[in-house]
PyMOL CGO cylinders between C-alpha atoms (Angstrom):
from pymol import cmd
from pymol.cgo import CYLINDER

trace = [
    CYLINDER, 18.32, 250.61, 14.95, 21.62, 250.09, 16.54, 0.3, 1, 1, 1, 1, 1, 1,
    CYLINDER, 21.62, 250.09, 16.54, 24.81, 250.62, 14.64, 0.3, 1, 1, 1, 1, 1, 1,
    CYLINDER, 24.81, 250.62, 14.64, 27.25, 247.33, 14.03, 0.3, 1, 1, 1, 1, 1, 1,
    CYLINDER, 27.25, 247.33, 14.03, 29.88, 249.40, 16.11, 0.3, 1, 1, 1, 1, 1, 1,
    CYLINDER, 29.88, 249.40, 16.11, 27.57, 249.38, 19.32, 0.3, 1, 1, 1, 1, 1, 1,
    CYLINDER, 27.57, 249.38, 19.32, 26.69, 246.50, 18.86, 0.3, 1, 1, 1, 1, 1, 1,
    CYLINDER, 26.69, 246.50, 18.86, 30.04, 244.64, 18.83, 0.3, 1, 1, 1, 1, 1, 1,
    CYLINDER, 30.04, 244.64, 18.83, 30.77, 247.63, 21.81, 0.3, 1, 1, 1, 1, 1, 1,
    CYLINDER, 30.77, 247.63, 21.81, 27.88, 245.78, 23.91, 0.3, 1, 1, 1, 1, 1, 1,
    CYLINDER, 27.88, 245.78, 23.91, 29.06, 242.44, 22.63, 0.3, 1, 1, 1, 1, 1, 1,
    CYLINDER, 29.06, 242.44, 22.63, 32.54, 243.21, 24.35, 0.3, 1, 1, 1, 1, 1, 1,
    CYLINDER, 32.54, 243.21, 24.35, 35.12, 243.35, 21.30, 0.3, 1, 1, 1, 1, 1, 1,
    CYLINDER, 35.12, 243.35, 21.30, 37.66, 245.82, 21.17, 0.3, 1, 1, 1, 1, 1, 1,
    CYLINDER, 37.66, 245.82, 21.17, 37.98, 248.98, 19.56, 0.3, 1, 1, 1, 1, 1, 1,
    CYLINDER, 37.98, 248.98, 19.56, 41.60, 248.59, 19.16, 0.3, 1, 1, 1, 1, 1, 1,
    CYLINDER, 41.60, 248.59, 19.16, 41.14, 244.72, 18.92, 0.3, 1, 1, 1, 1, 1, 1,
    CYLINDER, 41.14, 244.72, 18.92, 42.17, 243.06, 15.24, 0.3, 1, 1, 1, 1, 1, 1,
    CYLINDER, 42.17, 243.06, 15.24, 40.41, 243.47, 11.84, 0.3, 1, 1, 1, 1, 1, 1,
    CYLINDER, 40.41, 243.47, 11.84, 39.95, 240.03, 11.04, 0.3, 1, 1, 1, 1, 1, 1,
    CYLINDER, 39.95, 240.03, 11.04, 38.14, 238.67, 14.37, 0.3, 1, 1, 1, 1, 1, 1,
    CYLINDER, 38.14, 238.67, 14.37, 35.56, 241.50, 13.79, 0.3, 1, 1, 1, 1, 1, 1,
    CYLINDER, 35.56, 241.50, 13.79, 35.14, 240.30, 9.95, 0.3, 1, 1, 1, 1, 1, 1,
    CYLINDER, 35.14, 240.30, 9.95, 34.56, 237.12, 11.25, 0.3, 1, 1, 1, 1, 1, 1,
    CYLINDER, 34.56, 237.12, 11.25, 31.93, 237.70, 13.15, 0.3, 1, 1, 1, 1, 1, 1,
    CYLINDER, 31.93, 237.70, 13.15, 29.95, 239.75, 11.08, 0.3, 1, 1, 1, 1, 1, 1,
    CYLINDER, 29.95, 239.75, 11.08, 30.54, 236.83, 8.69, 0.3, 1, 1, 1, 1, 1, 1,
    CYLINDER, 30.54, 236.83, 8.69, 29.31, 234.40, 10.46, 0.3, 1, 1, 1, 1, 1, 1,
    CYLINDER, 29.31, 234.40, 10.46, 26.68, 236.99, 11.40, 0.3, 1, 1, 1, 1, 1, 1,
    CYLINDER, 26.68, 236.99, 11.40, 25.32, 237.29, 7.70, 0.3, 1, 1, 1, 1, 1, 1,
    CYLINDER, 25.32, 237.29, 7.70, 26.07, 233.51, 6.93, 0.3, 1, 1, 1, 1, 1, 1,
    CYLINDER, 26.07, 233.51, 6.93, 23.59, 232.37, 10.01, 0.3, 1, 1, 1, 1, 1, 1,
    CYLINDER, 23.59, 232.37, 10.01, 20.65, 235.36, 9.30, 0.3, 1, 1, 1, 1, 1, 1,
    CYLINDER, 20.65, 235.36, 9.30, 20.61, 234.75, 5.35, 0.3, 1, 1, 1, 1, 1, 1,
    CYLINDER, 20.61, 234.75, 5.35, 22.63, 232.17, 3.96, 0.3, 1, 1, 1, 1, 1, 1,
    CYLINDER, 22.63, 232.17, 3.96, 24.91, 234.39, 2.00, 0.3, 1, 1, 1, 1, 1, 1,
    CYLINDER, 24.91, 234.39, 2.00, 28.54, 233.72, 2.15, 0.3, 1, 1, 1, 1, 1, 1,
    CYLINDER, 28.54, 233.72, 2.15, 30.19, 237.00, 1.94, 0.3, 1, 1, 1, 1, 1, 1,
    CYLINDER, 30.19, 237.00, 1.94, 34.06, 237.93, 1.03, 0.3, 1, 1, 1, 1, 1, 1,
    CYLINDER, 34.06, 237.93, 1.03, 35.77, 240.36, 4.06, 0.3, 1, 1, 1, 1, 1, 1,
    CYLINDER, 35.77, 240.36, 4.06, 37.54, 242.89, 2.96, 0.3, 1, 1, 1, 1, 1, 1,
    CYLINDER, 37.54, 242.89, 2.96, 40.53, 241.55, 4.10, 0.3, 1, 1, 1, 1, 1, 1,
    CYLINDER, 40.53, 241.55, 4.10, 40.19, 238.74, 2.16, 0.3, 1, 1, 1, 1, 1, 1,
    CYLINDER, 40.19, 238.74, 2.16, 39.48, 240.75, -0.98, 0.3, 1, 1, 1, 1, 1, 1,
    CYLINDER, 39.48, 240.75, -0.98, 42.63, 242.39, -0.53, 0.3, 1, 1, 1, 1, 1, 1,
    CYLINDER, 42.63, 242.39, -0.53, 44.37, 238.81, 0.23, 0.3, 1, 1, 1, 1, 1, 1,
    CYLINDER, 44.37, 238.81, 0.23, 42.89, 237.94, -3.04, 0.3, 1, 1, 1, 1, 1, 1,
    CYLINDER, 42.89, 237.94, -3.04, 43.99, 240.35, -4.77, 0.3, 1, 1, 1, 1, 1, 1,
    CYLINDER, 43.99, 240.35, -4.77, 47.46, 240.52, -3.78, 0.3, 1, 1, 1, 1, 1, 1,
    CYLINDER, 47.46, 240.52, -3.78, 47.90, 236.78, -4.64, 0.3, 1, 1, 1, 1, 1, 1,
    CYLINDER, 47.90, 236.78, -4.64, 45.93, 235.86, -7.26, 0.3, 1, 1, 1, 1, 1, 1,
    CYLINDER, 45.93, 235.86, -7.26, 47.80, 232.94, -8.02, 0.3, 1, 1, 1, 1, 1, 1,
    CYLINDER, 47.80, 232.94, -8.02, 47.24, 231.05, -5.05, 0.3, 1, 1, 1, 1, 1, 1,
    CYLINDER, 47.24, 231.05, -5.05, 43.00, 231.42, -5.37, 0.3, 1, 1, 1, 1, 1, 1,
    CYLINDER, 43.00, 231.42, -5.37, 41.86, 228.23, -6.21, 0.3, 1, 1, 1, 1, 1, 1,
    CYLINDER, 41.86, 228.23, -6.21, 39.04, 227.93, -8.42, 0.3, 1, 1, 1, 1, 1, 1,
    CYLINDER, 39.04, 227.93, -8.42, 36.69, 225.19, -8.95, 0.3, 1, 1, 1, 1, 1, 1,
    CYLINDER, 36.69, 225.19, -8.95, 35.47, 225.26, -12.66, 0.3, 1, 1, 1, 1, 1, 1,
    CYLINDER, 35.47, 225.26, -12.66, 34.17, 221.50, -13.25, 0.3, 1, 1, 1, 1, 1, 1,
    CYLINDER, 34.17, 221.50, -13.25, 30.66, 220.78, -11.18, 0.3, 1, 1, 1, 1, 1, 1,
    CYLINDER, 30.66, 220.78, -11.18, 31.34, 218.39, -8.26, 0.3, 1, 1, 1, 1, 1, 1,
    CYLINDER, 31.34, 218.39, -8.26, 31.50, 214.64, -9.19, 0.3, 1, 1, 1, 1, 1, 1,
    CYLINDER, 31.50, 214.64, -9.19, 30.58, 211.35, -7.01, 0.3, 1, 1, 1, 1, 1, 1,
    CYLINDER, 30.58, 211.35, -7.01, 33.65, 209.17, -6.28, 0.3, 1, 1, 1, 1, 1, 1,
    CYLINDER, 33.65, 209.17, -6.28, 33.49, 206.10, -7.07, 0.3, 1, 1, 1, 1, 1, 1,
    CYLINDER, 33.49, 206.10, -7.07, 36.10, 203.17, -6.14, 0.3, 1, 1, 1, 1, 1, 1,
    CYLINDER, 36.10, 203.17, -6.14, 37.20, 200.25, -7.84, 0.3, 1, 1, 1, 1, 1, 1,
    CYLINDER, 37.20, 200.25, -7.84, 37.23, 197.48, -4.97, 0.3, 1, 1, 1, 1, 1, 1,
    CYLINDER, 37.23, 197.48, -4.97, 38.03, 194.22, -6.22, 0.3, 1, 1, 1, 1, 1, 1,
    CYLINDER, 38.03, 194.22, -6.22, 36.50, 191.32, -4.37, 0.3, 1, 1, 1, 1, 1, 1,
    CYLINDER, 36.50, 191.32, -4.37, 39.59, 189.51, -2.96, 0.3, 1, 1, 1, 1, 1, 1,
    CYLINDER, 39.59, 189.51, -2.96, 39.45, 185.60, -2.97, 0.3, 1, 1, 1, 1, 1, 1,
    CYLINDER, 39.45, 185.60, -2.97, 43.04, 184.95, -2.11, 0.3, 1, 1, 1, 1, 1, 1,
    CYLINDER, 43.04, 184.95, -2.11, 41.76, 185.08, 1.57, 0.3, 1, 1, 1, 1, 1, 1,
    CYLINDER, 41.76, 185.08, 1.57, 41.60, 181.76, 3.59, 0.3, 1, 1, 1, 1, 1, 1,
    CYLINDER, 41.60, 181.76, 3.59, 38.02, 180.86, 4.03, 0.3, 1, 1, 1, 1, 1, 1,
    CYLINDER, 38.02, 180.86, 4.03, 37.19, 179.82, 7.60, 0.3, 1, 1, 1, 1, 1, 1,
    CYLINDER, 37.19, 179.82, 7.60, 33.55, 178.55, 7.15, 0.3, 1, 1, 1, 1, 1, 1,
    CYLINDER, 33.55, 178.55, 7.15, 32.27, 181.27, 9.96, 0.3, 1, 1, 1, 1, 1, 1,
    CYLINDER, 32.27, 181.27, 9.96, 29.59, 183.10, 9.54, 0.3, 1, 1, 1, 1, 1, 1,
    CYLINDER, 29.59, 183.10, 9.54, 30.10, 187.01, 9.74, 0.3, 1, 1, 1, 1, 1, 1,
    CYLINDER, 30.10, 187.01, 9.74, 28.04, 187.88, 12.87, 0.3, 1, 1, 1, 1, 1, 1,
    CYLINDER, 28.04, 187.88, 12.87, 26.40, 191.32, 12.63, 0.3, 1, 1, 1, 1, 1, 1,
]
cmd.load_cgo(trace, "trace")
């Protein structure tokens, strides 16, 4: 079994190339095998140095809904709406 450092090696990235693209990858690596969405260590350590910007979703996601009011101010023309 290959190690992830050859592998990125044969894939062409950079030893000296930055943190972050190389997180990505094996990111999006993880995402696409298992479904998993991981947190980078750089992006613990953004977390953690600025708590206060994390946002955090407590409420479960709700439908929208709209309130369109049927509008009969509008000049009626007698045409038929062609579709």
């Amino acid at each position: 079994m290959k190690k992830v450092g050859n592998i990125m090696q044969e894939l062409g990235f950079k030893k000296d190339g930055p943190d972050s693209v190389k997180e990505a990858f094996i990111k999006h690596l993880i995402k696409a095998s298992t479904g998993v969405n991981v947190t980078t260590p750089s992006e613990a350590k953004e977390i953690r140095e600025n708590p206060d910007k994390v946002v955090s979703f407590k409420n479960a996601p709700q439908q929208l809904s709209f309130g369109f009011i049927e509008d009969d101010t509008r000049p009626k023309s007698g045409k038929k709406a062609v579709s």
